[in-house]
PyMOL CGO cylinders between C-alpha atoms (Angstrom):
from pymol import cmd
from pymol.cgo import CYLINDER

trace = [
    CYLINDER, -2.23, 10.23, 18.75, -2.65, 13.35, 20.64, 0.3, 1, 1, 1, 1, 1, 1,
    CYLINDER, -2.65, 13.35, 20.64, -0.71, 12.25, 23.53, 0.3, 1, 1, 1, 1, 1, 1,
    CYLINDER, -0.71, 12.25, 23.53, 2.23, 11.31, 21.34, 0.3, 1, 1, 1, 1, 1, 1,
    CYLINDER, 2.23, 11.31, 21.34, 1.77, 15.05, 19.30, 0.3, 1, 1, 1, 1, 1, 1,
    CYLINDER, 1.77, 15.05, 19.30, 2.23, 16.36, 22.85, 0.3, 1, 1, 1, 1, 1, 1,
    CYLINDER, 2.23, 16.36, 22.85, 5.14, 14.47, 23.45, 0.3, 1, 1, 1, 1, 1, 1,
    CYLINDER, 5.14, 14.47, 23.45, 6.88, 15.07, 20.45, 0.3, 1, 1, 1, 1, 1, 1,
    CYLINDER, 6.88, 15.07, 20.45, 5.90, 18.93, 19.94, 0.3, 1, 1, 1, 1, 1, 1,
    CYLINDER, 5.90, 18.93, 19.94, 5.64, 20.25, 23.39, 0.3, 1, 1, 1, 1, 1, 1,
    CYLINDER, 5.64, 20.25, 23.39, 2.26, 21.02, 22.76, 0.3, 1, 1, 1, 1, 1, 1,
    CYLINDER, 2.26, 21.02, 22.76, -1.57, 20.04, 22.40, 0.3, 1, 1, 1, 1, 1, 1,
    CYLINDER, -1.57, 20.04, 22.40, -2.73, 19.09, 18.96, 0.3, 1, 1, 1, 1, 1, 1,
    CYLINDER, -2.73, 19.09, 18.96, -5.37, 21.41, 17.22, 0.3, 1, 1, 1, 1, 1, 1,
    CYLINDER, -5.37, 21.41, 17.22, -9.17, 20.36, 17.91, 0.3, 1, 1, 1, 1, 1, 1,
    CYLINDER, -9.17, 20.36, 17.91, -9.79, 21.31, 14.27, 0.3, 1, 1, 1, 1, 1, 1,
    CYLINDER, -9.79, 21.31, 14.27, -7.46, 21.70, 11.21, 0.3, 1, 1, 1, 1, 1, 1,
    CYLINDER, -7.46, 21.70, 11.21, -8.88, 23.13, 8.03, 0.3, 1, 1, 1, 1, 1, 1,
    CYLINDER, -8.88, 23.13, 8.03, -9.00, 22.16, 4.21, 0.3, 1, 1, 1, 1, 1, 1,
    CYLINDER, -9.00, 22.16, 4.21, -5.48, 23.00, 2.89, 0.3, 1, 1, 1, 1, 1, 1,
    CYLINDER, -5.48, 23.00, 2.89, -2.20, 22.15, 2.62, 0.3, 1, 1, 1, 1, 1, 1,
    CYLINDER, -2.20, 22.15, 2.62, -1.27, 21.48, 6.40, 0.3, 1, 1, 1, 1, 1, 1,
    CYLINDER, -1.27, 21.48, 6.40, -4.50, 19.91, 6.99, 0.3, 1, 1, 1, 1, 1, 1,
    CYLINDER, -4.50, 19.91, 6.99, -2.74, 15.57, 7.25, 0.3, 1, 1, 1, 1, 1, 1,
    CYLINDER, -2.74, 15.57, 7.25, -6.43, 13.72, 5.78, 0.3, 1, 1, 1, 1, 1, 1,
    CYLINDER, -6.43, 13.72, 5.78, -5.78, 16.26, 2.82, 0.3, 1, 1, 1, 1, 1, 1,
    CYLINDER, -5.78, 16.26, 2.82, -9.19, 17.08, 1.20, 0.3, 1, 1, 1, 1, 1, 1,
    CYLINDER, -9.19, 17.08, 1.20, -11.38, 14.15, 1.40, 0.3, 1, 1, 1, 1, 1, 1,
    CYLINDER, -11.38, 14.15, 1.40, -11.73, 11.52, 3.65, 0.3, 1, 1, 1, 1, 1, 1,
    CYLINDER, -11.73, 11.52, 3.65, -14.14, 8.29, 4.47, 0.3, 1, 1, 1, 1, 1, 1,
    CYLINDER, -14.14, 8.29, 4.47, -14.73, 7.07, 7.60, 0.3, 1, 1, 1, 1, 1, 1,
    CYLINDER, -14.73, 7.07, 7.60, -14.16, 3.05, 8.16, 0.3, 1, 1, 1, 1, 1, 1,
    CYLINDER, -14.16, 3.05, 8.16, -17.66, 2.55, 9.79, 0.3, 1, 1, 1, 1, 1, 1,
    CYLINDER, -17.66, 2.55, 9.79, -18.08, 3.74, 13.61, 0.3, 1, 1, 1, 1, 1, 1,
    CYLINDER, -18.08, 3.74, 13.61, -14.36, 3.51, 13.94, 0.3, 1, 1, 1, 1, 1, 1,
    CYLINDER, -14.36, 3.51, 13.94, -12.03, 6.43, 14.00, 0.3, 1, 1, 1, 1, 1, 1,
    CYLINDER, -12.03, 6.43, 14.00, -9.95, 5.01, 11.39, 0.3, 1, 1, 1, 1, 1, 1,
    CYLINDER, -9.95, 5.01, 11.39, -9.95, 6.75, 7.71, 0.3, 1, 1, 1, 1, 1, 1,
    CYLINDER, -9.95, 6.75, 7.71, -9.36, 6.44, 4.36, 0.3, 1, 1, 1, 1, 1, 1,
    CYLINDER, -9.36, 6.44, 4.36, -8.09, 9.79, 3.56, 0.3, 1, 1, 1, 1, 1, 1,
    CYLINDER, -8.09, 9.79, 3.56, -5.24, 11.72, 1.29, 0.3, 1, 1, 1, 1, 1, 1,
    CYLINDER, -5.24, 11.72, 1.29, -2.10, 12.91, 2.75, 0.3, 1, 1, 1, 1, 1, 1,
    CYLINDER, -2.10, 12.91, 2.75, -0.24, 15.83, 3.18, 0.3, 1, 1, 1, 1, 1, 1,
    CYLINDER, -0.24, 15.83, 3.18, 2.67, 13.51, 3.79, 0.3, 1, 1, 1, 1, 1, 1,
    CYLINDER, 2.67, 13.51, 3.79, 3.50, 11.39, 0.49, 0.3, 1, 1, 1, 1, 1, 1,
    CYLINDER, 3.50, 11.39, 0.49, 6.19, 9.79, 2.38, 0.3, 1, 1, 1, 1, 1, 1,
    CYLINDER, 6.19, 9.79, 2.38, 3.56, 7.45, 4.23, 0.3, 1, 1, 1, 1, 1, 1,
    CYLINDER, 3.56, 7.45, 4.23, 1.30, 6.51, 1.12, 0.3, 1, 1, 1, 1, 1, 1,
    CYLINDER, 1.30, 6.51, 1.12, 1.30, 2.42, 1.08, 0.3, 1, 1, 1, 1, 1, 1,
    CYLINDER, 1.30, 2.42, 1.08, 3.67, 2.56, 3.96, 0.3, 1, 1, 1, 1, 1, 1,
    CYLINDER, 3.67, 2.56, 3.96, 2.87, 1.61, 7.97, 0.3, 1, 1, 1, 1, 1, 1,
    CYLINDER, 2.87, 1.61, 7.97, 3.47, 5.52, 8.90, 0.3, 1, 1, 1, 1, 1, 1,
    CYLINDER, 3.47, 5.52, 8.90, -0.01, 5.88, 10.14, 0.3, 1, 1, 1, 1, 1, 1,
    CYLINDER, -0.01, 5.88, 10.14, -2.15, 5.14, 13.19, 0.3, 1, 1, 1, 1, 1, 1,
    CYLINDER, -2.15, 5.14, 13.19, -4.07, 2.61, 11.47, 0.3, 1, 1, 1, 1, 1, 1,
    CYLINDER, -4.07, 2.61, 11.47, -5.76, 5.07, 8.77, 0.3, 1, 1, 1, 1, 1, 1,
    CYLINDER, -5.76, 5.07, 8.77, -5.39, 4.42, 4.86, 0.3, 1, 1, 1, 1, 1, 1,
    CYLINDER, -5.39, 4.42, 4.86, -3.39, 7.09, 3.36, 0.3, 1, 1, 1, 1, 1, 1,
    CYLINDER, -3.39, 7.09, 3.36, -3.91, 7.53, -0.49, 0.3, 1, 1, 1, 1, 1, 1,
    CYLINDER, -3.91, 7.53, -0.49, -2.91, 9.85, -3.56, 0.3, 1, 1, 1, 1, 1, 1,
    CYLINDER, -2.91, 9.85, -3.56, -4.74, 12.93, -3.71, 0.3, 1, 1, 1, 1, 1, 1,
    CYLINDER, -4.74, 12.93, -3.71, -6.29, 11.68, -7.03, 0.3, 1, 1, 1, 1, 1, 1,
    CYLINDER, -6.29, 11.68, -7.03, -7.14, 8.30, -6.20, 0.3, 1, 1, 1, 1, 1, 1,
    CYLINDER, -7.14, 8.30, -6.20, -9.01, 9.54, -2.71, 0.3, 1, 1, 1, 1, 1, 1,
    CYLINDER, -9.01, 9.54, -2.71, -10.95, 11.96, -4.68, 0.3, 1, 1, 1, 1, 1, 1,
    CYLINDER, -10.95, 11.96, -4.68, -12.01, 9.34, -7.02, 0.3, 1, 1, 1, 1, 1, 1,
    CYLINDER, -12.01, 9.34, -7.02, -12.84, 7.30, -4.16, 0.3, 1, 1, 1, 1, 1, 1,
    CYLINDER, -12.84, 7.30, -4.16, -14.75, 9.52, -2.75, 0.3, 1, 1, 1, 1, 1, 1,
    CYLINDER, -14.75, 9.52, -2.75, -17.04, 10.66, -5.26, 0.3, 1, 1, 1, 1, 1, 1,
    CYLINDER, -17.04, 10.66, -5.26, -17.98, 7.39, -6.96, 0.3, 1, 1, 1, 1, 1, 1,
    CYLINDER, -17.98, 7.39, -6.96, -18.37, 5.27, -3.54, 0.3, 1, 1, 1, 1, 1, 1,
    CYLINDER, -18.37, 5.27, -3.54, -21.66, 4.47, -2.45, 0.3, 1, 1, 1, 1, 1, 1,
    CYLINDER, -21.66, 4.47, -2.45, -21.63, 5.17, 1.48, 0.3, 1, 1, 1, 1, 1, 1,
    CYLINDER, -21.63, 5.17, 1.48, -21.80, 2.26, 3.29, 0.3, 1, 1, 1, 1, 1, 1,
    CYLINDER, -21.80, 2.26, 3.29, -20.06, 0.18, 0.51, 0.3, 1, 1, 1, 1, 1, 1,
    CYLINDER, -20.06, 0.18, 0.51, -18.34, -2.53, 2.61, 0.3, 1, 1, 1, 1, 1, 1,
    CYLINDER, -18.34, -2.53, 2.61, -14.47, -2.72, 2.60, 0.3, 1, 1, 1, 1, 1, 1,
    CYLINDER, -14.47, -2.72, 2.60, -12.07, -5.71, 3.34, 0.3, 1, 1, 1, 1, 1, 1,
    CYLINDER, -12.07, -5.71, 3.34, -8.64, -4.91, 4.26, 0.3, 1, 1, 1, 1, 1, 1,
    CYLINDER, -8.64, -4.91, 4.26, -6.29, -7.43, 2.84, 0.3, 1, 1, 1, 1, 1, 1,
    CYLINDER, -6.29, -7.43, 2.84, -3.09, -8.13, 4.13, 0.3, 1, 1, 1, 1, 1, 1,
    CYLINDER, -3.09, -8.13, 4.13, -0.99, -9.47, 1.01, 0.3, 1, 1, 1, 1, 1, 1,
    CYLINDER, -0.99, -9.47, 1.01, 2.89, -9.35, 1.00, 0.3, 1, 1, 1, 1, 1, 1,
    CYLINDER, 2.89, -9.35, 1.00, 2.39, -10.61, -2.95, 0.3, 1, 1, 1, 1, 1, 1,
    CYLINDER, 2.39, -10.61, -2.95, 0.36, -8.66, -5.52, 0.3, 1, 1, 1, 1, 1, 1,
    CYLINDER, 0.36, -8.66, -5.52, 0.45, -10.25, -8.99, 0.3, 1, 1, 1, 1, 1, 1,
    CYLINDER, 0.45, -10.25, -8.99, -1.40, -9.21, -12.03, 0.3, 1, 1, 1, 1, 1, 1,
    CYLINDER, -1.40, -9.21, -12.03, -1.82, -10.17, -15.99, 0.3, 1, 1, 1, 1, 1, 1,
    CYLINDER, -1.82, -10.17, -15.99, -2.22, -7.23, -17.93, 0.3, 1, 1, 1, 1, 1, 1,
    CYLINDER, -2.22, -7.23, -17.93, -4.17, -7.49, -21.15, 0.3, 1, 1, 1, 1, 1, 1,
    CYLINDER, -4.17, -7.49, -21.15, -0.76, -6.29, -23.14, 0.3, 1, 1, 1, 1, 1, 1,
    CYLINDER, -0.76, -6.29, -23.14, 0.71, -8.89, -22.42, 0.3, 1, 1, 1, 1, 1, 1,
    CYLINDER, 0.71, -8.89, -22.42, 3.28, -7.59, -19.25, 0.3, 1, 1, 1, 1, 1, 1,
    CYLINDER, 3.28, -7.59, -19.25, 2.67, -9.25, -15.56, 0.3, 1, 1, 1, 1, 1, 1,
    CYLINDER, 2.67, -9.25, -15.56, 2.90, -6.54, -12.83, 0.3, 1, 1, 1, 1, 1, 1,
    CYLINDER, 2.90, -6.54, -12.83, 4.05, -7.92, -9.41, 0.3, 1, 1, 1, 1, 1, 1,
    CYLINDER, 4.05, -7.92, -9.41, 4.13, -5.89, -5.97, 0.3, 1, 1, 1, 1, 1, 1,
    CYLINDER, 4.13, -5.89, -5.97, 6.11, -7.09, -3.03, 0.3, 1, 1, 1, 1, 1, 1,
    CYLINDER, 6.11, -7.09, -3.03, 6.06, -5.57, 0.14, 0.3, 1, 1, 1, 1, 1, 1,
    CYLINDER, 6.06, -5.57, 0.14, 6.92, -5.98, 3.77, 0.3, 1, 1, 1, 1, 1, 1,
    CYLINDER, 6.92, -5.98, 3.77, 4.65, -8.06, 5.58, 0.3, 1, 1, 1, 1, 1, 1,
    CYLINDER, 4.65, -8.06, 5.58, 2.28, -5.81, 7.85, 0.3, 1, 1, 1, 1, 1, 1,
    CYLINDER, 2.28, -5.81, 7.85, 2.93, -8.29, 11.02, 0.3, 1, 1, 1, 1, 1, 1,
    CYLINDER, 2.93, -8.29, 11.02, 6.17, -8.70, 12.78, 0.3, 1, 1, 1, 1, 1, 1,
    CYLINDER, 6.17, -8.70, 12.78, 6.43, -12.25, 12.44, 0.3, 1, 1, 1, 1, 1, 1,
    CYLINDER, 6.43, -12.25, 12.44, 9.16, -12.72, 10.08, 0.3, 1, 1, 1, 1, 1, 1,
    CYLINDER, 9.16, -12.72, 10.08, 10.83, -11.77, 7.21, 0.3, 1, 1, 1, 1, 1, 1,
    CYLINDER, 10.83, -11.77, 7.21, 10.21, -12.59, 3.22, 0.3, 1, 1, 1, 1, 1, 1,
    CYLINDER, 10.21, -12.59, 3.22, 12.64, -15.11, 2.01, 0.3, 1, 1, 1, 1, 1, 1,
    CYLINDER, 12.64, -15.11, 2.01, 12.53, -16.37, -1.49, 0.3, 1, 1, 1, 1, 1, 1,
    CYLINDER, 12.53, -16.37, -1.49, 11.99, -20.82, -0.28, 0.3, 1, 1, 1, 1, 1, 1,
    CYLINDER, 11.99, -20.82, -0.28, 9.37, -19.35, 2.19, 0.3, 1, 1, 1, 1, 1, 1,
    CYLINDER, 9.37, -19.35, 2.19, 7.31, -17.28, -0.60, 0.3, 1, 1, 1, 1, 1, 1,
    CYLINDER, 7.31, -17.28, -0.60, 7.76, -19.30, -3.59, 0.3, 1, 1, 1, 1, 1, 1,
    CYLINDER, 7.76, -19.30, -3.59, 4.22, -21.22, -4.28, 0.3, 1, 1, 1, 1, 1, 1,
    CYLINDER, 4.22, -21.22, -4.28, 2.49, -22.58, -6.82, 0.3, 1, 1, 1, 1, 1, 1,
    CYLINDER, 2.49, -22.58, -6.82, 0.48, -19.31, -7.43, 0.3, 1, 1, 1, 1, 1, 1,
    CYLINDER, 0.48, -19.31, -7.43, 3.87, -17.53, -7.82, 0.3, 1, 1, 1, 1, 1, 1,
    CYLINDER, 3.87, -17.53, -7.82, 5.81, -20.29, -9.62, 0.3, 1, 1, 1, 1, 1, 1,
    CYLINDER, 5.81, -20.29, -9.62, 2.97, -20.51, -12.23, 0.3, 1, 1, 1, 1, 1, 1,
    CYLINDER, 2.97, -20.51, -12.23, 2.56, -16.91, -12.74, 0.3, 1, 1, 1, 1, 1, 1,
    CYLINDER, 2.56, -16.91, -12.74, 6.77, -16.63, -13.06, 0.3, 1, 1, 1, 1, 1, 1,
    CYLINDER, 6.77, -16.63, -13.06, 6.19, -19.23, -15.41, 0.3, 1, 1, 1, 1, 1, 1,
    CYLINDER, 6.19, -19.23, -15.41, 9.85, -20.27, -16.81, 0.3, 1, 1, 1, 1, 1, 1,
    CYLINDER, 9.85, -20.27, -16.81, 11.32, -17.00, -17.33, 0.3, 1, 1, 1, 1, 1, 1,
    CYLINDER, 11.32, -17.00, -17.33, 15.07, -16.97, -15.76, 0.3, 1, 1, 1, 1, 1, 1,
    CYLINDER, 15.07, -16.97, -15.76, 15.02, -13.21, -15.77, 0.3, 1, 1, 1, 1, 1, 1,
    CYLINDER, 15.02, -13.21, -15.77, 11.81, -12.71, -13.88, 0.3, 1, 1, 1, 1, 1, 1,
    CYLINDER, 11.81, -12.71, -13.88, 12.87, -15.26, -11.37, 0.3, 1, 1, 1, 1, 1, 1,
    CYLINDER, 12.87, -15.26, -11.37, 15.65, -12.79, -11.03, 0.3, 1, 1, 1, 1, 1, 1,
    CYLINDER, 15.65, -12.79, -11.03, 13.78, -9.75, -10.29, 0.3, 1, 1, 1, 1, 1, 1,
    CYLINDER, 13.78, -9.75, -10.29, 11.72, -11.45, -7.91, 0.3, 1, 1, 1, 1, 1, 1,
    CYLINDER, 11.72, -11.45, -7.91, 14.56, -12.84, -5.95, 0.3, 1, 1, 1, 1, 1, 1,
    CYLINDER, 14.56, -12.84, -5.95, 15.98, -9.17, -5.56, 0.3, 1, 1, 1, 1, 1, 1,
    CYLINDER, 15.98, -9.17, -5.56, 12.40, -8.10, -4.26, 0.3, 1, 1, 1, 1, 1, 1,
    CYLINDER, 12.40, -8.10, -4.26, 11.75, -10.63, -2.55, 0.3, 1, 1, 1, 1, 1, 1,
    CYLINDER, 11.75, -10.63, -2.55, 15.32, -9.61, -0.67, 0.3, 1, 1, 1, 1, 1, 1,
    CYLINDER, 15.32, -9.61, -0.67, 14.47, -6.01, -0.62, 0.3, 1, 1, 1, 1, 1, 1,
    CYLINDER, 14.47, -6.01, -0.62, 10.54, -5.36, -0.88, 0.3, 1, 1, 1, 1, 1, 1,
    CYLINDER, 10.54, -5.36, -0.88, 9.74, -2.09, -1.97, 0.3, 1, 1, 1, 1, 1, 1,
    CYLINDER, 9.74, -2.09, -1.97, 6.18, -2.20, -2.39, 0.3, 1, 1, 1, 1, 1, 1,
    CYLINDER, 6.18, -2.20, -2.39, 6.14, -0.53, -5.77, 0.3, 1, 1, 1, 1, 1, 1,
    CYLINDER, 6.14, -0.53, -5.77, 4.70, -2.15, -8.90, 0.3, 1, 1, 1, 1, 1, 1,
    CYLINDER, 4.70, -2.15, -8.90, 6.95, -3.81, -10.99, 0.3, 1, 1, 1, 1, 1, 1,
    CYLINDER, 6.95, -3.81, -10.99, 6.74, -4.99, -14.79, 0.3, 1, 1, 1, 1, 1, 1,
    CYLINDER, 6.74, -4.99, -14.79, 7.85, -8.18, -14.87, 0.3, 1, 1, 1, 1, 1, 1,
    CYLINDER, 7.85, -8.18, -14.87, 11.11, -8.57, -17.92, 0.3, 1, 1, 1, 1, 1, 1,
    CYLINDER, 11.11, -8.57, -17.92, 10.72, -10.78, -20.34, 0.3, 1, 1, 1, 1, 1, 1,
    CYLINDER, 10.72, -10.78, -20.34, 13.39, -13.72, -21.34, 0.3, 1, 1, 1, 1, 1, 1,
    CYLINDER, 13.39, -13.72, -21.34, 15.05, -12.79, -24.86, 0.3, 1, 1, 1, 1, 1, 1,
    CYLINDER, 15.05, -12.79, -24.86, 14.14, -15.62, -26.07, 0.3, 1, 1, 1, 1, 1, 1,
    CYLINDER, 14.14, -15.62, -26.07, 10.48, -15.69, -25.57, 0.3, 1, 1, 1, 1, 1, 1,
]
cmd.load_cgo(trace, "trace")
């Protein structure tokens, strides 16, 4: 990191960077056992849920503060690589994520991600079919509430 800083900038990166607004781990952070990665907040929004990092785990400023003060240290944590996030919400509405795969081995495409965990969760709904074809074709990442069919 600090070789590419120096690169970039012309210059060395600072040792130490206080608490504030131009600090990048934002206000809290969590170390990832003896490594130097980090779950931390960000003073760049841009890179939240995105591969903009050097490995760390940027989150909202909220979320990392919440983190922070109700995990136990040394509370074990699994990184999960997941192109397809699904979930039934008691209301009724099914939330689905879909984002760029973290490896470079391919691209999504709708007859490669279609499974039976998908299909049933889709259920027979022409319209959600729909939006999942268009992010499946262009993954965002973002949560997405799943339409309904007009006629049930």
């Amino acid at each position: 990191m600090r070789a590419r800083y120096l690169a970039k900038h012309g210059k060395a990166m600072a040792d130490f960077i206080p608490a504030g607004p131009d600090n990048p781990f934002g206000k809290y952070a969590l170390r990832l056992g003896t490594s130097e990665y980090l779950i931390h907040g960000s003073n760049k929004r841009f890179g939240i849920g995105m591969r903009a990092s050097s490995g760390c785990i940027r989150l909202y400023d909220d979320d990392i503060e919440w983190l922070y003060n109700n995990i136990a240290i040394g509370t074990q944590v699994r990184i999960v690589e997941q192109a397809i996030k699904m979930s039934y919400e008691g209301n009724g509405n099914k939330l689905i994520e879909v984002h760029q795969p973290l490896s470079e081995q391919g691209e999504l495409s709708f007859e490669v991600i279609i499974n039976p965990a998908v299909e049933k969760f889709l259920g027979q709904s022409s319209s959600a079919m729909r939006q999942y074809k268009k992010l499946i074709a262009k993954p965002t990442g973002l949560v997405t509430v799943l339409t309904k069919d007009s006629d049930g």
